[in-house]
DSSP file (Angstrom, degrees, kcal/mol; ACC not computed):
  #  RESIDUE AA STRUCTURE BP1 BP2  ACC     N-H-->O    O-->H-N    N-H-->O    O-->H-N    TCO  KAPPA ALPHA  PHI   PSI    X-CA   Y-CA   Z-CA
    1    1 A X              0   0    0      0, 0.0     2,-0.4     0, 0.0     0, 0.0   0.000 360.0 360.0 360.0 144.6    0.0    0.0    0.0
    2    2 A X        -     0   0    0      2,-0.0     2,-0.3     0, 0.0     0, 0.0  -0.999 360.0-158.1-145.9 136.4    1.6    3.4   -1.0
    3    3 A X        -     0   0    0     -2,-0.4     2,-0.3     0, 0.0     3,-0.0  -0.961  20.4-112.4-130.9 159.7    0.2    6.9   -0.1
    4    4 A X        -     0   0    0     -2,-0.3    -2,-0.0     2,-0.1     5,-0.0  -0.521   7.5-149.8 -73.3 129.6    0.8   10.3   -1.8
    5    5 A X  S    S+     0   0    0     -2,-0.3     2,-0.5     2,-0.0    -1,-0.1   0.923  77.4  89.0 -23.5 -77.2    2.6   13.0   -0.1
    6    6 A X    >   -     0   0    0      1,-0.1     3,-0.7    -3,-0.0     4,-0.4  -0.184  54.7-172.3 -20.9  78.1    0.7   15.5   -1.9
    7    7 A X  T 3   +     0   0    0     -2,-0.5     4,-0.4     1,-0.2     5,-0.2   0.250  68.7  94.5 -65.1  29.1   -2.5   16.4   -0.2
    8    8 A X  T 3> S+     0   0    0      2,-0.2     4,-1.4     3,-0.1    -1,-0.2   0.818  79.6  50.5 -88.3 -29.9   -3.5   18.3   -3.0
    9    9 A X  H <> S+     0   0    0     -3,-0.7     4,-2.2     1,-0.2    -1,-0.1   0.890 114.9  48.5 -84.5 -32.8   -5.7   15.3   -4.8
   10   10 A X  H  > S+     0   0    0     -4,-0.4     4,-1.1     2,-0.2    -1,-0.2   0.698 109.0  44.3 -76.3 -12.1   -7.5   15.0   -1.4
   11   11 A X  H >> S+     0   0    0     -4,-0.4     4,-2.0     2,-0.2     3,-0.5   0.755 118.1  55.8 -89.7 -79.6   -8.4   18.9   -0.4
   12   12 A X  H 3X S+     0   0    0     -4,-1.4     4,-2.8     1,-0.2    -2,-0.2   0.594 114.6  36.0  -2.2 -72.2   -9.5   18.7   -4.6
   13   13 A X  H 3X S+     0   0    0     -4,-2.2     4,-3.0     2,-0.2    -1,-0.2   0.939 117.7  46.7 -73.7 -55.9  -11.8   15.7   -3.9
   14   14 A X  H <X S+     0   0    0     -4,-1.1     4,-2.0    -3,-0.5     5,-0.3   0.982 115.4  52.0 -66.3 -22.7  -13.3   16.8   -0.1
   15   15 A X  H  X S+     0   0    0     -4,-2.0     4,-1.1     1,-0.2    -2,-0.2   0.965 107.7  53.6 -64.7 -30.8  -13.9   20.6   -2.0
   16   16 A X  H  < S+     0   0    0     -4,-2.8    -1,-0.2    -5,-0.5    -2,-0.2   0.727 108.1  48.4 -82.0 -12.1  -15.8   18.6   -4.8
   17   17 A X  H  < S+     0   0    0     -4,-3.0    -1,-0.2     1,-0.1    -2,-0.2   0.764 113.8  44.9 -91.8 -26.5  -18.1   17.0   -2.1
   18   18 A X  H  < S+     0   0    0     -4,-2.0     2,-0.8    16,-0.1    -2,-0.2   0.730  90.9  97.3 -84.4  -9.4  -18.9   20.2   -0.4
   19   19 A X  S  X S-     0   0    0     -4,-1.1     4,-4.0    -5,-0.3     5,-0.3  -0.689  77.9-134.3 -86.2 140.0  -19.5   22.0   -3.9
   20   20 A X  H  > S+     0   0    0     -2,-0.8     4,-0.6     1,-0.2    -1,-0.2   0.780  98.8  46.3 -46.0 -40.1  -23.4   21.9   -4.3
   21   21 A X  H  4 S+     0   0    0      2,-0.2    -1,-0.2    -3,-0.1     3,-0.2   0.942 120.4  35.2 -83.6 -43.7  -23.7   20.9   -7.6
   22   22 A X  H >4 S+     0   0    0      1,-0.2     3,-0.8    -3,-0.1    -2,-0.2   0.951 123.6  49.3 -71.9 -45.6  -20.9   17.7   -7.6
   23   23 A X  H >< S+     0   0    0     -4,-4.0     3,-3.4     1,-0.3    -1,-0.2   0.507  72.5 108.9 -71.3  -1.9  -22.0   16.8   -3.9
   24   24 A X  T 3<  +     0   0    0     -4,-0.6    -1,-0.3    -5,-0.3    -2,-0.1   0.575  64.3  79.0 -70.2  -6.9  -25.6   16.8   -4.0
   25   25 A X  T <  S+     0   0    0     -3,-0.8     2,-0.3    -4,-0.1    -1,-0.3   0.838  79.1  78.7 -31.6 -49.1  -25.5   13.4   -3.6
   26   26 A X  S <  S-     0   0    0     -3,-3.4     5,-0.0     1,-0.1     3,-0.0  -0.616  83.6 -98.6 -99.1 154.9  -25.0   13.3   -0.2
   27   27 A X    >>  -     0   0    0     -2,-0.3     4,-3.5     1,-0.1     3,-1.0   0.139  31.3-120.7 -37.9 143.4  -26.9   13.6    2.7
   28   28 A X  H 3> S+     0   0    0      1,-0.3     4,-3.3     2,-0.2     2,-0.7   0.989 122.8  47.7 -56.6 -50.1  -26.9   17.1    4.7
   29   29 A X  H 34 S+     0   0    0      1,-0.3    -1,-0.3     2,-0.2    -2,-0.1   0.291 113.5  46.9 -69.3  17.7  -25.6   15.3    7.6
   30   30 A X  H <> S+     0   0    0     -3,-1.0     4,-2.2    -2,-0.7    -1,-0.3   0.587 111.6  52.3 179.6 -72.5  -22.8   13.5    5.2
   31   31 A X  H  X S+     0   0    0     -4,-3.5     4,-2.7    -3,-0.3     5,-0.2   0.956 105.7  53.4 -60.2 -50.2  -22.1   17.0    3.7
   32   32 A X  H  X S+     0   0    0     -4,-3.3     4,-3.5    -5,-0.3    -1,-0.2   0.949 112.6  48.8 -58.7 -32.0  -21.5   18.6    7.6
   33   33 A X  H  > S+     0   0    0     -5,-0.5     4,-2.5     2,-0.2    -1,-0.2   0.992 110.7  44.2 -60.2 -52.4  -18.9   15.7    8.2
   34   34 A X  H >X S+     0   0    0     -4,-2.2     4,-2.0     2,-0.2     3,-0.7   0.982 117.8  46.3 -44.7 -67.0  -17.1   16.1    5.3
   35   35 A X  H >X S+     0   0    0     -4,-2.7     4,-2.3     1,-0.2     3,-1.8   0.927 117.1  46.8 -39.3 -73.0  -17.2   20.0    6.0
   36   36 A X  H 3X S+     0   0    0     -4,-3.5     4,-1.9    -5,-0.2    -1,-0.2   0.736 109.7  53.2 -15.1 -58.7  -16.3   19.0    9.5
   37   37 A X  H <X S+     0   0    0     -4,-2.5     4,-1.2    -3,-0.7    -1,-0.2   0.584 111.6  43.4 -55.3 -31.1  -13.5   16.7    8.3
   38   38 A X  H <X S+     0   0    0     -4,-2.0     4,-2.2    -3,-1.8    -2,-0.2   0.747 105.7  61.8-113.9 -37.5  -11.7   19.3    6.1
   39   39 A X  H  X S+     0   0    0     -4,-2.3     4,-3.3    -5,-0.5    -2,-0.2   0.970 104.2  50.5 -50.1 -68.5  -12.1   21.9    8.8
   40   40 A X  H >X S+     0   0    0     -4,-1.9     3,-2.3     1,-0.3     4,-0.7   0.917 111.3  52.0 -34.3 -84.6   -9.8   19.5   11.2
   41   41 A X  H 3X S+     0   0    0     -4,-1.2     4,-1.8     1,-0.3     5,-0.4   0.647 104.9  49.7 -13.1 -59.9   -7.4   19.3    8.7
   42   42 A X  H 3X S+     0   0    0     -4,-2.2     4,-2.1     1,-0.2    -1,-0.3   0.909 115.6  43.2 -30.2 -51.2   -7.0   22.6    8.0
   43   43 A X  H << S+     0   0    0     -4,-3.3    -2,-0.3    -3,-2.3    -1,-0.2   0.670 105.3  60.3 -74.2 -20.5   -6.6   23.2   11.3
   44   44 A X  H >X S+     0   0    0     -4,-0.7     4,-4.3    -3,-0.4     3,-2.3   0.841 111.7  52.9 -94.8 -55.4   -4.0   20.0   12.2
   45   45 A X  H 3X S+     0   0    0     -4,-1.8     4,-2.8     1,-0.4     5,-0.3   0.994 103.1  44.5 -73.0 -42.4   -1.8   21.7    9.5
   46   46 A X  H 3< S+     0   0    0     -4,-2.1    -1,-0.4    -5,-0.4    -2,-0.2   0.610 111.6  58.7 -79.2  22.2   -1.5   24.9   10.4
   47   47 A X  H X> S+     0   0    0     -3,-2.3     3,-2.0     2,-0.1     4,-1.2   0.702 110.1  44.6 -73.5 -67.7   -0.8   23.5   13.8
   48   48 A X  H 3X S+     0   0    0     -4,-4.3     4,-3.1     1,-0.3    -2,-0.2   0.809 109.5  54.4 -76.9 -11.7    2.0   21.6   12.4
   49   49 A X  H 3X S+     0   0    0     -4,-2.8     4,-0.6    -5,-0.3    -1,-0.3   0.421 108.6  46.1 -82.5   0.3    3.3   24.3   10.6
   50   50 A X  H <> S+     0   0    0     -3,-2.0     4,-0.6    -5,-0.3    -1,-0.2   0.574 117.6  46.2-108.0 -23.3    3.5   26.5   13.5
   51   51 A X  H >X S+     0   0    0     -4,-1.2     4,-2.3     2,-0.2     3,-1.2   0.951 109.1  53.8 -76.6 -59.7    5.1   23.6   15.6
   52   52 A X  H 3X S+     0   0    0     -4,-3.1     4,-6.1     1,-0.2    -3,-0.1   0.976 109.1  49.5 -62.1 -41.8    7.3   22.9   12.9
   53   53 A X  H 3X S+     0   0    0     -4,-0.6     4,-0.6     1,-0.2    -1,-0.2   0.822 112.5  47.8 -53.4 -16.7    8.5   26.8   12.9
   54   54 A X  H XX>S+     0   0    0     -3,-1.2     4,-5.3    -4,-0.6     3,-1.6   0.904 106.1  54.1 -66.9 -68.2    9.1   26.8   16.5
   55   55 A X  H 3X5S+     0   0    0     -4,-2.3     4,-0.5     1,-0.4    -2,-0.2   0.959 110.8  51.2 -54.5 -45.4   11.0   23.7   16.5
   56   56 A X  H 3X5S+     0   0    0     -4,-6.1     4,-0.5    -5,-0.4    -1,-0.4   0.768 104.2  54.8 -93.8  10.7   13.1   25.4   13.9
   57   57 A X  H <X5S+     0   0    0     -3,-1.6     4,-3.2    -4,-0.6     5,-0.4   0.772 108.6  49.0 -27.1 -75.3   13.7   28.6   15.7
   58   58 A X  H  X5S+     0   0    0     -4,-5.3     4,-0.7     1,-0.2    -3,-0.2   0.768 101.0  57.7 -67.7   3.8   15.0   26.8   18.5
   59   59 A X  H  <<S+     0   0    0     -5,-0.6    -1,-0.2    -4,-0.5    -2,-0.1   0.890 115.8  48.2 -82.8 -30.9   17.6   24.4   16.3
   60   60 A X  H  < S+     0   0    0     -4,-0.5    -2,-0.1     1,-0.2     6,-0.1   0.907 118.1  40.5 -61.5 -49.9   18.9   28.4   15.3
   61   61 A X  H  < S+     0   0    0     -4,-3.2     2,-0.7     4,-0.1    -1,-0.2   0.490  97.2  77.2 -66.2 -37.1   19.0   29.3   18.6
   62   62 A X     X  -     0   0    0     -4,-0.7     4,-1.1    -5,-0.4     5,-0.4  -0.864  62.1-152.7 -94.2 120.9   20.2   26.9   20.3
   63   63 A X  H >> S+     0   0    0     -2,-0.7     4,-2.2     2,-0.3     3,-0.5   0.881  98.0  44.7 -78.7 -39.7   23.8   26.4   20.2
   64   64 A X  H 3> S+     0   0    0      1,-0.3     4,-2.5     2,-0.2    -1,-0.2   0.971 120.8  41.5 -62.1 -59.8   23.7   22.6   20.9
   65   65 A X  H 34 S+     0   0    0      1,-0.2    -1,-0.3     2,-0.2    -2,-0.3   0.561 110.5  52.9 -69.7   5.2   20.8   22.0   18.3
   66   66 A X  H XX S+     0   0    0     -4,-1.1     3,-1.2    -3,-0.5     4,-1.0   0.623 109.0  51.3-101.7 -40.8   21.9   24.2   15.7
   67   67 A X  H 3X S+     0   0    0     -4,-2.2     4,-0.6    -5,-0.4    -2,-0.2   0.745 107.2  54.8 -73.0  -5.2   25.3   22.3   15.8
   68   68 A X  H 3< S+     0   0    0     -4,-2.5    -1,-0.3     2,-0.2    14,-0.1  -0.084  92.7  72.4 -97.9  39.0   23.4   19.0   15.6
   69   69 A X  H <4 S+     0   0    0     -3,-1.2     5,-0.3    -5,-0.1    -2,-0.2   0.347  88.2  66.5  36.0 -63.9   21.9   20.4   12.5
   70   70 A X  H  < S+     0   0    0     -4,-1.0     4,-0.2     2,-0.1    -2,-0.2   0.966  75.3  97.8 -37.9 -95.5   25.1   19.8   11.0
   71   71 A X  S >< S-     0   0    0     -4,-0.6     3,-1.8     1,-0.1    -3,-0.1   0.504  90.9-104.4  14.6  99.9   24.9   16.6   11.2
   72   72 A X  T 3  S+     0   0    0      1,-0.2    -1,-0.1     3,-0.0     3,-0.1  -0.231 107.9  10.3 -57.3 143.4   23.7   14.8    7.8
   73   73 A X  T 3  S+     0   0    0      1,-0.2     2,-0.4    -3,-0.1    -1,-0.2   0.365 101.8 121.1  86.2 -13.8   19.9   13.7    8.3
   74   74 A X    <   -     0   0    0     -3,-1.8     2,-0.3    -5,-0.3    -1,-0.2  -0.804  43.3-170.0 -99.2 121.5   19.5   15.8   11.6
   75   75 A X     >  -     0   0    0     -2,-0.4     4,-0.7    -3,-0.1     3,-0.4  -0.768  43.9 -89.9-117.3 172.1   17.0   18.3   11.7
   76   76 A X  H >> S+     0   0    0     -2,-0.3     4,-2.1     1,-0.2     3,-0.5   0.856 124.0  43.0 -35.5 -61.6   15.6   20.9   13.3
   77   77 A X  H 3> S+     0   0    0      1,-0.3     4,-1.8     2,-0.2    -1,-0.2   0.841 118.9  42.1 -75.1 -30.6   13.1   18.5   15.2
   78   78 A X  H 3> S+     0   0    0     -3,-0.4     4,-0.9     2,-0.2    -1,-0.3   0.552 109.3  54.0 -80.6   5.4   15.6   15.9   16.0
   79   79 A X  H XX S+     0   0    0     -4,-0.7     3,-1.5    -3,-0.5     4,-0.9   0.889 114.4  47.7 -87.9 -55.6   18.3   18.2   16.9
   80   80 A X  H >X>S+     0   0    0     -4,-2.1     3,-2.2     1,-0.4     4,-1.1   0.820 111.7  49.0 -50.2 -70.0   15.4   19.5   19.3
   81   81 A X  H 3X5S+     0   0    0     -4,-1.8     4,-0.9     2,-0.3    -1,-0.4   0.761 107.3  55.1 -34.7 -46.9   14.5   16.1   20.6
   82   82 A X  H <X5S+     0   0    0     -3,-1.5     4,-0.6    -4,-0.9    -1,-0.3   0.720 111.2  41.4 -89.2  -1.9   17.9   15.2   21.3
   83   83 A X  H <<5S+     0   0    0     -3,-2.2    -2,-0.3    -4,-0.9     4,-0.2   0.396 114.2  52.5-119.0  12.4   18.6   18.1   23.5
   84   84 A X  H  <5S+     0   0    0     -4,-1.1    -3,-0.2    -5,-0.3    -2,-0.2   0.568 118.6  40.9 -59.8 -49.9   15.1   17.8   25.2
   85   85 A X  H  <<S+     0   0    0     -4,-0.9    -2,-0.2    -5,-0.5    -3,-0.2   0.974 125.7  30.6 -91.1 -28.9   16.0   14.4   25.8
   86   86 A X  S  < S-     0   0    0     -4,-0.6     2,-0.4    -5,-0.3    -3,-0.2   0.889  79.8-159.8 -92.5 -39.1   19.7   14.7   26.7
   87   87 A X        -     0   0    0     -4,-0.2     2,-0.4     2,-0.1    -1,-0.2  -0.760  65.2  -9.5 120.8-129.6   20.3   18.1   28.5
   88   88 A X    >   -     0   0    0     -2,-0.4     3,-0.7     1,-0.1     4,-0.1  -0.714  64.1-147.3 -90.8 137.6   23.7   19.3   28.5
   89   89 A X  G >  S+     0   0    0     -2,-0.4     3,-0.5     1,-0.2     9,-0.1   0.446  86.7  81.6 -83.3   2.2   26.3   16.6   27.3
   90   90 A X  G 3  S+     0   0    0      1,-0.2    -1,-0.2     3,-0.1    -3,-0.0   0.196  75.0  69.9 -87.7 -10.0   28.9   17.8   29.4
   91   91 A X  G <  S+     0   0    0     -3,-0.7     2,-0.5     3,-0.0    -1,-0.2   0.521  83.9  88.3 -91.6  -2.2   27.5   15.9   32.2
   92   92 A X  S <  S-     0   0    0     -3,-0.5     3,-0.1    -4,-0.1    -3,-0.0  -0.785  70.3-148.7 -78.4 125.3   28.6   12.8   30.6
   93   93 A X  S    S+     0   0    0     -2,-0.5     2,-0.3     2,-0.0    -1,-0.1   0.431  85.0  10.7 -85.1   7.2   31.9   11.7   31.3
   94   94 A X  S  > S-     0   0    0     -5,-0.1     4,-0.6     1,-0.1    -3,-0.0  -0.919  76.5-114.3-173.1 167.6   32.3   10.0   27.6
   95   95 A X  H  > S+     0   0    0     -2,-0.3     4,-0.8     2,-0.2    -1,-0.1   0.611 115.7  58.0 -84.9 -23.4   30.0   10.3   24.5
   96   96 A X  H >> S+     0   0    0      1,-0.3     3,-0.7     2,-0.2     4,-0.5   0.903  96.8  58.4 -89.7 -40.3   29.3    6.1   25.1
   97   97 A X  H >4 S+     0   0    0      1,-0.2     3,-3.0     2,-0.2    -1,-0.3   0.927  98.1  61.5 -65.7 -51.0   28.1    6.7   28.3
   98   98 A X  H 3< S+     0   0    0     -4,-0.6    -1,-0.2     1,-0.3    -2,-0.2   0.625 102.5  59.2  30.1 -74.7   25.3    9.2   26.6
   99   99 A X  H << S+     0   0    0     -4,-0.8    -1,-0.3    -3,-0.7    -2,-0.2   0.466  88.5  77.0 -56.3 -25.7   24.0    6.3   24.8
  100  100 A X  S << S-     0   0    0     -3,-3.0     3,-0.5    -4,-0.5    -3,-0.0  -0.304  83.7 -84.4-110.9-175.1   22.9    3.7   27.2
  101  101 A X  S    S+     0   0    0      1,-0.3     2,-2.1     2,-0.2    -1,-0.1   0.808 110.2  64.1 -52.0 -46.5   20.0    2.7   29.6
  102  102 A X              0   0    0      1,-0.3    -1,-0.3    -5,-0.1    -2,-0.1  -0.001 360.0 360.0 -91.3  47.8   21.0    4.4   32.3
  103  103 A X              0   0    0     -2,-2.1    -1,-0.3    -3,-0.5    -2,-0.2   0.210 360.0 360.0-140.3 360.0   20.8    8.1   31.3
């Protein structure tokens, strides 16, 4: 099973069930879900897009997380996530220690 990146074919498709004339098929109460549905959505993205801008702020900002940035494959939200989740690395007495169960 493979899904599209692209939300572009799916905003297409839920506007052509809320336009009157392609959607008049469905039920009012059908149409308010859809309406509903696409409303969430909206809303879930510009939620992540305001998370994601944060999260890169702080990779800028932050001296640790902008130098795990560097890093090929490391992005703004894992560089964030790995100094959330690790603190200062300077309280590790070796980079190995870092790594294991007990921190």
């Amino acid at each position: 099973m493979s899904y599209r990146k692209d939300a572009a074919p799916l905003a297409v498709c839920l506007a052509s069930l809320l336009d009157a004339d392609v959607g008049s098929s469905l039920t009012p109460r059908m149409r308010a879900l859809v309406a509903a549905v696409r409303e969430r959505w909206q809303f879930l993205d510009q939620r992540i897009a305001a998370l994601d801008s944060e999260f890169a702020e702080q990779a800028r900002t932050n001296e640790q997380a902008r130098r795990l940035t560097t890093i090929p494959g490391i992005g703004a939200l894992n560089a964030t996530a790995l100094v959330a989740a690790i603190g200062d690395v300077n309280t590790f007495s070796r980079g190995r220690v870092a790594s294991t169960d007990e921190v």
